[in-house]
N, C-alpha and C positions, 0 to 999 in steps of 0.2 A: 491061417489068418495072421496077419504082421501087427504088432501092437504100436501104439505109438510112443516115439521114443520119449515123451515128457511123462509116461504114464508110470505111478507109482506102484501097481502090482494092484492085488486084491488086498484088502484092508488088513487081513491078518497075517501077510507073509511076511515071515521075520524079514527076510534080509532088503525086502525094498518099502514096504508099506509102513512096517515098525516103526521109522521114526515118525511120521504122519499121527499114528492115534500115539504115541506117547506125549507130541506136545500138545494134542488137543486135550489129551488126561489133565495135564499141566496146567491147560489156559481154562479149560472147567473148574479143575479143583483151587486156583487163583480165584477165581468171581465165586467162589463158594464162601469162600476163606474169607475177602474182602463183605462181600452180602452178611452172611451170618455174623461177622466179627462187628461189622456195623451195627447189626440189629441189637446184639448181646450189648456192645457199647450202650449205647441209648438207652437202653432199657436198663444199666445198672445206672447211669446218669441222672436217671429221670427219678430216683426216688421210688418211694412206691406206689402204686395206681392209686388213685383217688377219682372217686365219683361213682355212678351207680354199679351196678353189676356187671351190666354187658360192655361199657368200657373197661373195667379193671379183666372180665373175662377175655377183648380183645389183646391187651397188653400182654397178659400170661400166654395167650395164644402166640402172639408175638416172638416174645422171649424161647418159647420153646421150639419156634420154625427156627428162629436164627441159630439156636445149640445145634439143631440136626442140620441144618447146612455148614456150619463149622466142623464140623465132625465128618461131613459125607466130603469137604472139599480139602479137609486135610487129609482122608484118606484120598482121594483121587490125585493129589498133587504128590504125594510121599509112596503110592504104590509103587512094586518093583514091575519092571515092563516084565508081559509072559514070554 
C-alpha cells in the first residue's frame, strides 16, 4: 500500500513524525506556562482572599491549579524530545 507523500509517519517515528509532537510539546507546554503564570499572577496581585469561606477556599483552589499548570508547562515546553 503507497502512503501519501504529505504524510508525516506514525506519531512516534523519529526520523518523520518527531518534529510534529515536539512542537506540539512546545505549544502545550507555552499555554500552560502563560495559563498558570497568569493565574499565579492575579492571585499574588489580589492580595489575600477576603470574604466568607468558600470564596477564600475558591481562590486557594485557584492558586494551586495555576502552580500545577506552571510546573506541568514548563516541563512539557523544556522536555528533551525521546
Amino acid at each position: 500500500m503507497l502512503s501519501d507523500p504529505g504524510d508525516n509517519g506514525p506519531p512516534n517515528h523519529r526520523r518523520r513524525g518527531g518534529a510534529i509532537i515536539n512542537m506540539r510539546d512546545k505549544i502545550i507546554g507555552a499555554i500552560g506556562i502563560v495559563w498558570g503564570g497568569g493565574m499565579l499572577l492575579r492571585w499574588l496581585m489580589s492580595g489575600p482572599p477576603a470574604g466568607i469561606g468558600g470564596y477564600q477556599g475558591g481562590q486557594t483552589a485557584m492558586a494551586l491549579l495555576g502552580a500545577v499548570m506552571l510546573v506541568a508547562g514548563l516541563y512539557r515546553f523544556f522536555k528533551r524530545p525521546d
